[in-house]
C-alpha positions in Angstrom: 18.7 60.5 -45.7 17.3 57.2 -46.4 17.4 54.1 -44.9 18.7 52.6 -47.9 21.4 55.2 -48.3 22.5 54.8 -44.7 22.7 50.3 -45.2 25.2 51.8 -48.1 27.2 53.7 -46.4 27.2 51.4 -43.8 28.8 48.4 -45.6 31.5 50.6 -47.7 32.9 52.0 -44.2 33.1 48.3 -42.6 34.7 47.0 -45.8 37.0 49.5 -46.2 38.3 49.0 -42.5 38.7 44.9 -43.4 41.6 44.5 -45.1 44.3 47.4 -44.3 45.7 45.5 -41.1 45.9 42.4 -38.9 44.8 42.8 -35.0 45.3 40.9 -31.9 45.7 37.5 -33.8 49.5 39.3 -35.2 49.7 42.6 -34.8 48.3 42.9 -31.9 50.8 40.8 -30.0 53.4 43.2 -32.0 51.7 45.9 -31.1 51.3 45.3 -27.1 55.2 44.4 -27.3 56.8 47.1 -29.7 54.5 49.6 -27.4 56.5 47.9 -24.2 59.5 48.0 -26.0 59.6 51.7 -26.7 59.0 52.1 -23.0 61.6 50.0 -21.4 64.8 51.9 -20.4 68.0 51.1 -22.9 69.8 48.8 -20.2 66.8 46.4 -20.4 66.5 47.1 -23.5 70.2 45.8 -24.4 69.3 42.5 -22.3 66.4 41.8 -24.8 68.9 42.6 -27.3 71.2 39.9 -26.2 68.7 37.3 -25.8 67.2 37.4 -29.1 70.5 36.9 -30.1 70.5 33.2 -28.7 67.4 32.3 -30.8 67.8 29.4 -33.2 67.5 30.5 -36.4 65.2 27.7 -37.0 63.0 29.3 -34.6 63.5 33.2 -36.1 62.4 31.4 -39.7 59.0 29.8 -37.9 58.2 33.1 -36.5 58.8 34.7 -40.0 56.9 32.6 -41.9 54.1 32.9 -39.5 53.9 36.5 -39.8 54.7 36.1 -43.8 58.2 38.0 -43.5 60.9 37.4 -45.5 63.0 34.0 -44.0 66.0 35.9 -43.1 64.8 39.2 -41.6 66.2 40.1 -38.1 63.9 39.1 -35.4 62.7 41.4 -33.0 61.2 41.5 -29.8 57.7 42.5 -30.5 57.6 39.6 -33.5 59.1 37.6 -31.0 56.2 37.7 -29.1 54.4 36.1 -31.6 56.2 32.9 -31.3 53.7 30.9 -28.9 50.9 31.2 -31.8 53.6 30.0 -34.8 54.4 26.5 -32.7 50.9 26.0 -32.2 51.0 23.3 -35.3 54.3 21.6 -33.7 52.9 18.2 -31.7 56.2 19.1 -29.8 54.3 22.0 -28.1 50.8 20.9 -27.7 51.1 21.2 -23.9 50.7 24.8 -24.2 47.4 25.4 -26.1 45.3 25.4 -23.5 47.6 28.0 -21.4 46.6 31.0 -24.2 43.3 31.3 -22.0 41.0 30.7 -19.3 37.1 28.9 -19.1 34.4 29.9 -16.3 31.5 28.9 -15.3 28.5 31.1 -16.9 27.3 32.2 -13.8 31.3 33.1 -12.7 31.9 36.6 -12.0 35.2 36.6 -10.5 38.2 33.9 -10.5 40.9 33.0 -7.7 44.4 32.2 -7.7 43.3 28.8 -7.4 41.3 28.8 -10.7 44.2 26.9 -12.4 47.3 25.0 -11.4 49.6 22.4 -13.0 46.5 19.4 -13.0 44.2 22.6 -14.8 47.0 24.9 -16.8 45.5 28.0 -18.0 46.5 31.6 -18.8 47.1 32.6 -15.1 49.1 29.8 -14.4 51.1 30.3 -17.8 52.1 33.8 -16.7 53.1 32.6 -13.2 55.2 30.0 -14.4 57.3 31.6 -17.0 57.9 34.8 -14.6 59.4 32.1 -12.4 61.2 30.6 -15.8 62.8 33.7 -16.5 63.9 34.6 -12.7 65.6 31.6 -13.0 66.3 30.2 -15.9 69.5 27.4 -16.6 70.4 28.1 -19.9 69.7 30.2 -23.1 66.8 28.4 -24.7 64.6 28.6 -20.9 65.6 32.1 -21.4 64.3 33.7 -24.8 61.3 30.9 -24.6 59.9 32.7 -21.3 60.6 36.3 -22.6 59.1 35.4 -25.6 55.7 33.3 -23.4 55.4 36.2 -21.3 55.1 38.9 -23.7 52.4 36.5 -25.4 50.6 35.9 -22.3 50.6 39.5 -21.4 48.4 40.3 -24.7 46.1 37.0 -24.5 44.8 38.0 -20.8 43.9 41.2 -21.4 41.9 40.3 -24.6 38.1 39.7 -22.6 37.5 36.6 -25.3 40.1 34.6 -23.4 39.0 35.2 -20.3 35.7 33.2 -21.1 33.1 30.2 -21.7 34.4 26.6 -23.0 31.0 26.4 -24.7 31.2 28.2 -27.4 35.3 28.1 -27.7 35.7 31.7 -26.3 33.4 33.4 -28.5 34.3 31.5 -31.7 31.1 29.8 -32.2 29.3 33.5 -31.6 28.2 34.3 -34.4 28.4 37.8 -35.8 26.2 40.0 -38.1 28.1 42.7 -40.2 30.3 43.1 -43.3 33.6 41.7 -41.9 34.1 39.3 -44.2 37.2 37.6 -41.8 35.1 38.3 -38.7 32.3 36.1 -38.6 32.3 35.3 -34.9 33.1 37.4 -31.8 36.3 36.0 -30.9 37.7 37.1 -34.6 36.5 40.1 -33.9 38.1 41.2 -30.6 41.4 39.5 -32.2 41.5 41.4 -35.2 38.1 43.6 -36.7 38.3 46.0 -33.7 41.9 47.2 -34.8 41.3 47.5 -38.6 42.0 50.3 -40.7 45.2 51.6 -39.4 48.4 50.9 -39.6 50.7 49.7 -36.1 52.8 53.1 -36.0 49.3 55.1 -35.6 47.5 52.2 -33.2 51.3 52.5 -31.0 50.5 56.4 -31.1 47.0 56.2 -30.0 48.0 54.0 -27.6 51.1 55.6 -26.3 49.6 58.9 -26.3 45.8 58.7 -25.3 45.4 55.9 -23.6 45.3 56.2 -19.5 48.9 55.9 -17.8 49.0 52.5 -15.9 52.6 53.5 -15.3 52.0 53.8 -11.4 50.8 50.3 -11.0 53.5 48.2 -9.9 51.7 45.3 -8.5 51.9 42.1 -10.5 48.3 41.1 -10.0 47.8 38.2 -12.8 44.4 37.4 -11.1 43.3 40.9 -10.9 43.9 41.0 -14.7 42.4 38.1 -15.7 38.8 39.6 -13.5 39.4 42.6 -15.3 38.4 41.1 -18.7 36.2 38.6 -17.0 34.5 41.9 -16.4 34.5 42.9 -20.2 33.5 39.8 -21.4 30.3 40.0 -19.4 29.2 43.8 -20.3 26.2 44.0 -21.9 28.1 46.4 -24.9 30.5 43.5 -25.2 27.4 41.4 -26.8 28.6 38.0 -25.7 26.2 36.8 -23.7 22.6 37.6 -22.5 22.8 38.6 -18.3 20.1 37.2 -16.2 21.4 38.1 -12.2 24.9 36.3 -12.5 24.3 34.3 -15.0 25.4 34.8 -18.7 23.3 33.5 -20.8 24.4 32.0 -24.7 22.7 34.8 -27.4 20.1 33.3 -29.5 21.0 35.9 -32.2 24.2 36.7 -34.0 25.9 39.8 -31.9 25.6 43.2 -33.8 28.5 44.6 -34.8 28.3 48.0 -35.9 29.6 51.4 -36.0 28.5 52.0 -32.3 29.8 48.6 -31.3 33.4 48.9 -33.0 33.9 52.7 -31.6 32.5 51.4 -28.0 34.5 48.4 -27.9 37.7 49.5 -30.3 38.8 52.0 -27.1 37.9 48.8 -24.4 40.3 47.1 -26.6 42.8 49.4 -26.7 42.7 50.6 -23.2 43.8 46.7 -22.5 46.2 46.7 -24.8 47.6 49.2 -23.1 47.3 47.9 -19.5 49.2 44.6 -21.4 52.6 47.1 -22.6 52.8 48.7 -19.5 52.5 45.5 -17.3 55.0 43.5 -18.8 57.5 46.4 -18.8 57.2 45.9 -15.5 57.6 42.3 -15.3 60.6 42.8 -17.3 61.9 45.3 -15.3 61.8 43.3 -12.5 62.7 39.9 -14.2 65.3 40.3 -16.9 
């Protein structure tokens, strides 16, 4: 078969995969909560219920328009959870951008609890302070705004590019070589290439049904997960950066990203994913 053949082939598959879904940018938050949701017991299940009642219907619009619903559909959770990304235009709520993720040093291998606080907000300290919001929060609003938070927060730490280097913007000034024609950088591509080419009820089956049971884990460990995709974003398979000992080095080519790279990476992906669902069913276990 020649070489020529194979290029081909090559750049039908990738295109056909480009355009059939959205990833971790939309769906994937969806995804990571509608997979949670499915798993919570009906009890909690009827507390989310009740809460999304309470939304503004201001607020149900600007998470419908973001996701490109019609105005008045009902809002559910796992939309819900897209909510942190749809205000991030609103001046009103520009404290928050800097909470969707966490910088290191190149040569950082692990983080600490004390990697961010209230003078240095990150994605750590965003999950720690709306589990504390929704223990004890004073009224409605406090409510659905941490339920909604958390279930965002849950799916941004466990994507590696947000556990990552200020330098190049968490991966969005890596550049990428392939036929993604939305995907030109690495950070696109962990937030929405790796999941293309199926729709969310066969991702949520893939996930619910091959994926390893985290189920067990009842420790809420938000530094442990953030080290977990630390951990990712360093492997050599991830392509982000260039290890030499500790330190990770900025590529001087664009990262690779082929049919090797997108099976390697797509079961990384959802393997995290996964972790996410199953964690914040047990924050919400616990919490609600």
């Amino acid at each position: 078969m020649s070489s020529s053949y194979m290029r081909q082939l090559f750049a039908l598959l990738l295109i056909s995969l480009s355009f059939n879904t959205l990833a971790l940018g939309k769906d994937g938050h969806v995804l990571v909560c509608e997979s949670t949701w499915q798993q919570l017991a009906q009890d909690d299940k009827q507390k989310i219920r009740a809460i999304l009642k309470t939304v503004p219907s201001k607020e149900k619009q600007r998470i419908n328009r973001y996701l490109n619903l019609p105005n008045q559909q009902a809002l559910t959770f796992a939309n819900g959870c897209n909510w942190p990304d749809a205000i991030k235009r609103d001046k009103l709520y520009d404290q928050y951008k800097p909470w969707h993720y966490m910088n290191v040093k190149r040569n950082q291998t692990r983080v600490s609890k004390d990697s961010c606080s209230a003078n240095k907000p990150c994605i750590t300290y965003a999950i720690h302070t709306h589990l504390q919001q929704l223990k004890t929060a004073l009224n409605e609003q406090q409510t659905w705004q941490a339920l909604f938070f958390l279930g965002h927060w849950l799916g941004d730490i466990h994507q590696p590019m947000h556990v990552s280097f200020s330098s190049d913007r968490g991966g969005n000034q890596v550049k990428t070589s392939s036929f993604y024609r939305h995907c030109d950088n690495l950070h696109a591509v962990w937030d929405y290439c790796l999941l293309d080419g199926k729709s969310n009820k066969k991702w949520l089956q893939i996930m619910q049904q091959k994926m390893p049971d985290y189920s067990t884990e009842q420790a809420i460990d938000i530094t442990r997960w953030a080290n977990e995709s630390l951990q990712i974003s360093r492997l050599p398979t991830t392509g982000y950066c260039q290890l030499k000992g500790e330190l990770c080095q900025s590529l001087s080519h664009p990262t690779m990203i082929d049919p090797l790279y997108v099976k390697t990476n797509q079961q990384i992906l959802l393997q995290q994913m996964s972790k996410a669902a199953q964690r914040l069913k047990i924050i919400l276990k616990k919490y609600l």
